[in-house]
C-alpha positions in Angstrom: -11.6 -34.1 28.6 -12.8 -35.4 25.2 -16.1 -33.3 25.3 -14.0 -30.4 26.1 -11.4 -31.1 22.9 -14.5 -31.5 20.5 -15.9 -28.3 21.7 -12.6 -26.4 21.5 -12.1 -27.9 18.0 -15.9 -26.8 16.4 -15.4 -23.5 17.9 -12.4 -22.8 16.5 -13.5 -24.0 13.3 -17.1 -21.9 13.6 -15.3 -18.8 14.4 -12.8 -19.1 11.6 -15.4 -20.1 8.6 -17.4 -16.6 10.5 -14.5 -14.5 11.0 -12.0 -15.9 8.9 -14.4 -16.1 5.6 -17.5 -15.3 6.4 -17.4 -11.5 8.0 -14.2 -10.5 5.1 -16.5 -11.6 2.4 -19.2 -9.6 4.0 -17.5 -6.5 4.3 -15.5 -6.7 0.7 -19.2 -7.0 -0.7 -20.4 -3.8 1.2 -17.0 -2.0 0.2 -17.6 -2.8 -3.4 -21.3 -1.7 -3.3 -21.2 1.4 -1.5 -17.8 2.4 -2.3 -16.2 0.8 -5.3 -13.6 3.3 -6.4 -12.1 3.7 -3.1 -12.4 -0.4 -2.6 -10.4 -1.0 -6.0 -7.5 1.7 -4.9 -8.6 4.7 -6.7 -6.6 3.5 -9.8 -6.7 6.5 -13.1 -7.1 5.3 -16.6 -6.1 7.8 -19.7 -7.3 5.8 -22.9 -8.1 2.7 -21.6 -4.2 2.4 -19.7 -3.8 2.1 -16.2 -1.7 4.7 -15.3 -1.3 4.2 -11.6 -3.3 5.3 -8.2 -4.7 8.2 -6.8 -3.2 6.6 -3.2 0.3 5.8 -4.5 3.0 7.6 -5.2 5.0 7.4 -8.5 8.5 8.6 -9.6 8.7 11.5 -12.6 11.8 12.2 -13.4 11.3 14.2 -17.0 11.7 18.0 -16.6 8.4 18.6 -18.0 6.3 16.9 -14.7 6.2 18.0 -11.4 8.3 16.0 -9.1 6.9 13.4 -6.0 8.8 13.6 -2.6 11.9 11.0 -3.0 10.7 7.6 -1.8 12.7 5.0 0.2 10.3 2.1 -0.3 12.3 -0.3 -1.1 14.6 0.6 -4.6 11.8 3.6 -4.7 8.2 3.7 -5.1 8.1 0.1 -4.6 4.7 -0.7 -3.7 5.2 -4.1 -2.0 7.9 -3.0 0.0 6.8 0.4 1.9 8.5 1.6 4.7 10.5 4.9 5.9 14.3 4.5 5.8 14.5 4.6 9.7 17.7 6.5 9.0 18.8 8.7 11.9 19.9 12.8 11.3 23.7 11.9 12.1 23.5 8.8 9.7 26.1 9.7 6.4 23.7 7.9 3.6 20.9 10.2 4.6 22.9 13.5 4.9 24.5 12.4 1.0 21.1 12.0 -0.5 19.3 15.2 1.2 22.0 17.1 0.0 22.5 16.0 -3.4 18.8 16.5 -3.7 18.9 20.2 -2.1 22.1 20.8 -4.8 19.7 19.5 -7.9 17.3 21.7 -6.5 19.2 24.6 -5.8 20.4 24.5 -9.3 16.5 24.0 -10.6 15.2 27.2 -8.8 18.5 29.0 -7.0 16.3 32.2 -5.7 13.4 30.0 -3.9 13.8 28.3 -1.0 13.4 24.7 -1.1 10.6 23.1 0.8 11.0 20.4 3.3 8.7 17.5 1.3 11.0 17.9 -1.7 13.7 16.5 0.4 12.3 14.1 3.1 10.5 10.9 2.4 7.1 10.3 4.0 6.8 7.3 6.5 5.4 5.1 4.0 7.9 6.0 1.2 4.9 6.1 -0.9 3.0 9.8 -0.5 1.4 10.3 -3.8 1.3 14.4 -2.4 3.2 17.5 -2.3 2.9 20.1 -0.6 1.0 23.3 -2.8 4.7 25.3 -1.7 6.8 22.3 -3.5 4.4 22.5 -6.2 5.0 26.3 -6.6 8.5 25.7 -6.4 8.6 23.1 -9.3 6.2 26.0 -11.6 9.4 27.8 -13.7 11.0 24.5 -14.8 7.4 22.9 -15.7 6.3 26.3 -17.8 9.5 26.0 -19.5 9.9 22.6 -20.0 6.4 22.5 -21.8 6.0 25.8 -23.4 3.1 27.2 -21.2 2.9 30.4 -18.9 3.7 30.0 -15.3 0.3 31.2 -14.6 -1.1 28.7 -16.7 0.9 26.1 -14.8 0.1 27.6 -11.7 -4.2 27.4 -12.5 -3.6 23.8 -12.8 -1.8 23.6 -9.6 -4.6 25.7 -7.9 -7.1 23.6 -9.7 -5.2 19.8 -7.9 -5.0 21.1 -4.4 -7.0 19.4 -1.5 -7.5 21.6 1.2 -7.8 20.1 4.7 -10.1 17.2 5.4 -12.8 18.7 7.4 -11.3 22.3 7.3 -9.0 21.0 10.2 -7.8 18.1 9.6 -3.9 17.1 7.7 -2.3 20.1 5.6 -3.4 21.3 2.1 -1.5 19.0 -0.8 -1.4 18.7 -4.3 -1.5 15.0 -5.8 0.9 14.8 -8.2 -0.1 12.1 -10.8 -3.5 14.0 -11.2 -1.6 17.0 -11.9 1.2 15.7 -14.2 -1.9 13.9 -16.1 -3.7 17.3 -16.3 -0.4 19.0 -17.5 -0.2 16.5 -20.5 -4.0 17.3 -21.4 -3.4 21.3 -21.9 0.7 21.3 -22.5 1.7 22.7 -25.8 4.8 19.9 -25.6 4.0 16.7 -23.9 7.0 15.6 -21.7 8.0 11.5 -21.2 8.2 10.4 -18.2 
């Protein structure tokens, strides 16, 4: 019984230094080698300011940026608390927001229909994408709101589209801190978040 216990006891504590410290440490040093921007979440910098990640969403709510999907991670966009709403179709808090959001929108762009990510969250709450149909519906107000042409606009959204991974795989999207941040680069009147 005693031989048993001390070999039950250095086993456990051989595979937790291996796989507990040992094989994490390993494979943090081979993420940060080979792939150190994807390792260190893809964060942007504009003038030596962190101004978020590629891989999380952000909320804009100036009329002169293009707009992310509404979030219900926690109070919004909250990064340590990430989740879907798990709101049912018949629940009354989820029918309010969707349409107050399809009013705001309406009243935004009344001729275009709206499209579907501009008024449902993702699963994470977090989706730092839109789709390139959201983005084209967002184009009028951003021209306006910044003094440039819609096709000017539009060349920026053509220029921030990822097309599917693979050719096959997800749908084509549009992240939209890269493209806000590109907007401010070429806009004739900078907008504030």
């Amino acid at each position: 019984m005693k031989k048993n216990l001390i070999i039950a006891v250095l086993m456990t504590l051989v595979t937790t230094v291996l796989f507990g410290l040992l094989f994490p440490l390993l494979i943090t040093g081979l993420a940060q080698v080979l792939f150190p921007k994807q390792a260190n979440g893809e964060l942007i910098t504009r003038n030596g300011a962190l101004v978020g990640s590629k891989l999380i969403g952000q909320q804009f709510s100036a009329p002169g940026y293009f707009h992310s999907r509404p979030s219900s991670a926690g109070t919004g966009y909250d990064a340590g608390n990430s989740g879907g709403s798990n709101l049912g179709p018949t629940n009354q808090t989820l029918i309010a927001r969707v349409q107050g959001d399809a009013d705001r929108l309406h009243a935004e762009n009344p001729t275009a229909a709206i499209p579907m990510d501009l008024l449902t969250t993702s699963g994470s709450g977090l989706d730092p994408h839109i789709s390139p149909e959201a983005a084209e519906f967002q184009v009028p107000r951003i021209a306006k709101e910044r003094g440039l042409s819609e096709e000017a606009v539009r060349e920026a959204v053509r220029q921030h589209t990822e097309l599917r991974q693979f050719g096959f795989l997800g749908e084509p999207r549009v992240n939209v801190l890269e493209l806000n941040l590109t907007l401010d680069e070429i806009s004739a009147k900078p907008a504030t978040r």
